[in-house]
C-alpha positions as CSV (number, residue, x, y, z in Angstrom):
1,X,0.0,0.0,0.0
2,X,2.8,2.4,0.8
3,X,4.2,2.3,-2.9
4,X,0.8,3.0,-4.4
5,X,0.1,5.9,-1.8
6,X,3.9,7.4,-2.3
7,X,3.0,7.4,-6.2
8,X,-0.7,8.5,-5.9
9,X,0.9,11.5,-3.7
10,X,3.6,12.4,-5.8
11,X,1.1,12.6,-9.1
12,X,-1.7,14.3,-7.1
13,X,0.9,17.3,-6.5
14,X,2.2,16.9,-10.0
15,X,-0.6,17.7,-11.4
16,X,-1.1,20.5,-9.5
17,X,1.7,22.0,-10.3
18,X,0.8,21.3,-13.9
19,X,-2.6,23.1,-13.3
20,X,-1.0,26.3,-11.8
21,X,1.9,26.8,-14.6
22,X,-0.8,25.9,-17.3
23,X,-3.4,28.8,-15.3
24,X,-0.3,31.2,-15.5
25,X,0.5,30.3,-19.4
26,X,-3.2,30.7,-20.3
27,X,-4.0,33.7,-18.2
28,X,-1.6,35.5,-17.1
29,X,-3.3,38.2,-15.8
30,X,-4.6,35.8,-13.3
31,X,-1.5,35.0,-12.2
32,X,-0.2,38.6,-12.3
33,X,-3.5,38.9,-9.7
34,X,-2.8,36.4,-7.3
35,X,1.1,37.8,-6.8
36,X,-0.8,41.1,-6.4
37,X,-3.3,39.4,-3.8
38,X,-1.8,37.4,-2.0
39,X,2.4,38.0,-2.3
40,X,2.3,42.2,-2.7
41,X,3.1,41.9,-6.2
42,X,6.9,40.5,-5.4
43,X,6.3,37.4,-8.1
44,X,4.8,39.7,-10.5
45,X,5.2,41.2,-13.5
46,X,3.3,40.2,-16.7
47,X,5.5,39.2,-19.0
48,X,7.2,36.7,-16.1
49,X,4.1,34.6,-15.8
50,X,4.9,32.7,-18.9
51,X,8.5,31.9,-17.7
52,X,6.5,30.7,-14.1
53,X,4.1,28.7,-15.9
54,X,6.4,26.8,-17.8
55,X,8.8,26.1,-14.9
56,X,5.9,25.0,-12.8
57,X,5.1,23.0,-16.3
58,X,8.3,21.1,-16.1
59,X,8.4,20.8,-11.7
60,X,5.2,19.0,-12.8
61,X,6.3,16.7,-15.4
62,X,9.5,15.5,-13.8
63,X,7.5,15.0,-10.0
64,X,5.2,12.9,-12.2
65,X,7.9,11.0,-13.4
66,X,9.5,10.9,-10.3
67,X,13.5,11.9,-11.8
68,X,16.0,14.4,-10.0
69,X,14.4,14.2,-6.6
70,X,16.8,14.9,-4.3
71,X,17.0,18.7,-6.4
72,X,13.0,19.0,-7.4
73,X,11.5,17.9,-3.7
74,X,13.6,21.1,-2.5
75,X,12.4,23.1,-5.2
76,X,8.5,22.1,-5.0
77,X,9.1,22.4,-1.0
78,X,10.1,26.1,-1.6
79,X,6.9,26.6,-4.1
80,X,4.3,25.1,-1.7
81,X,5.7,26.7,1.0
82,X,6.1,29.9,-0.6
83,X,2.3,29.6,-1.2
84,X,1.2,28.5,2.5
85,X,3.0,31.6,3.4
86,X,1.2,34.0,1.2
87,X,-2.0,32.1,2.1
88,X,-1.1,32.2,6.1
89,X,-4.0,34.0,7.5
90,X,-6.2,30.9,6.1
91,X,-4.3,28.7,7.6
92,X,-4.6,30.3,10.9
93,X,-8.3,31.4,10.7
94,X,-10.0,29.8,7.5
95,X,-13.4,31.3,8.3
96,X,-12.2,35.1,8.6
97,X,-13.7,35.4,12.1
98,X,-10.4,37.7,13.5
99,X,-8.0,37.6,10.3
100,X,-9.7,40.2,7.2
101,X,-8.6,38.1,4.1
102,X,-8.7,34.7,4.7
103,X,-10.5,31.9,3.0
104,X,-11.3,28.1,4.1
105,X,-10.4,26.8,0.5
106,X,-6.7,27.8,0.9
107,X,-6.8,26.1,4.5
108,X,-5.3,22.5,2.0
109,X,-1.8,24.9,1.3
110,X,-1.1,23.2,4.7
111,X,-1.5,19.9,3.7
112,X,-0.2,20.2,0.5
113,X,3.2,21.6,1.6
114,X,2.9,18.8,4.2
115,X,2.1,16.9,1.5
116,X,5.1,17.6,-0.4
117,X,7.5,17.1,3.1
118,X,6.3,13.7,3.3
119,X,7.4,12.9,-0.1
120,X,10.9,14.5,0.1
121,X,11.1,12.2,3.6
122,X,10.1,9.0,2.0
123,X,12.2,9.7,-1.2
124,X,13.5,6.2,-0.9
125,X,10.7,4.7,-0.6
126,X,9.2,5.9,-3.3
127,X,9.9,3.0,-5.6
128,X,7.7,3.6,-8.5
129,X,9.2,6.4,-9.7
130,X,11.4,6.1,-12.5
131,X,14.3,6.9,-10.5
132,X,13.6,4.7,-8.0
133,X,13.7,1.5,-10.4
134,X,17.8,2.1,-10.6
């Protein structure tokens, strides 16, 4: 059961970075707003979203795959993390009742970025991933 739940984990947060860099190729005015929203504009820039989009493109395809690990776990660590930080306040209060700008749905940038720990952890364990067939 564990190699199955390692792989389903790995995928699940795969494809979400594959949704988010897909989001910023397609729209990135969308993008450009949530940097505005929910980072003060520090990841923004228009014409950046693209280049975000794609990297977050390839994070995605390579997690999937399950290669360079011990480099991309780091790097999707920093990403997730970067977001549960800009999303803090619905982490801390999801329902708004004392924090002004938070939101239950973000409340899962916990568990994702706990998600992706888990993962980086159990790196060796994760033996259905391409680089773990060697």
């Amino acid at each position: 059961m564990k190699k199955g739940a390692l792989l389903l984990l790995r995928l699940s947060i795969a494809y979400l970075l594959l949704i988010w860099g897909t989001d910023k190729l397609v729209d990135p005015d969308h993008g450009l707003a949530v940097s505005r929203g929910f980072y003060a504009g520090l990841f923004g820039g228009r014409a950046l979203m693209p280049v975000y989009g794609a990297v977050q493109i390839a994070l995605g395809a390579l997690l999937a795959l399950g290669v360079a690990r011990r480099l991309l776990y780091p790097a999707v660590a920093a990403i997730t993390g970067t977001t549960l930080l800009g999303v803090w306040r619905s982490v801390v209060d999801p329902w708004g009742w004392y924090l002004e700008g938070s939101n239950v749905l973000f409340y899962p940038s916990a568990v994702v970025f706990a998600a992706v720990l888990v993962l980086w952890a159990l790196r060796d364990e994760d033996v259905l991933a391409l680089e773990g067939r060697r």
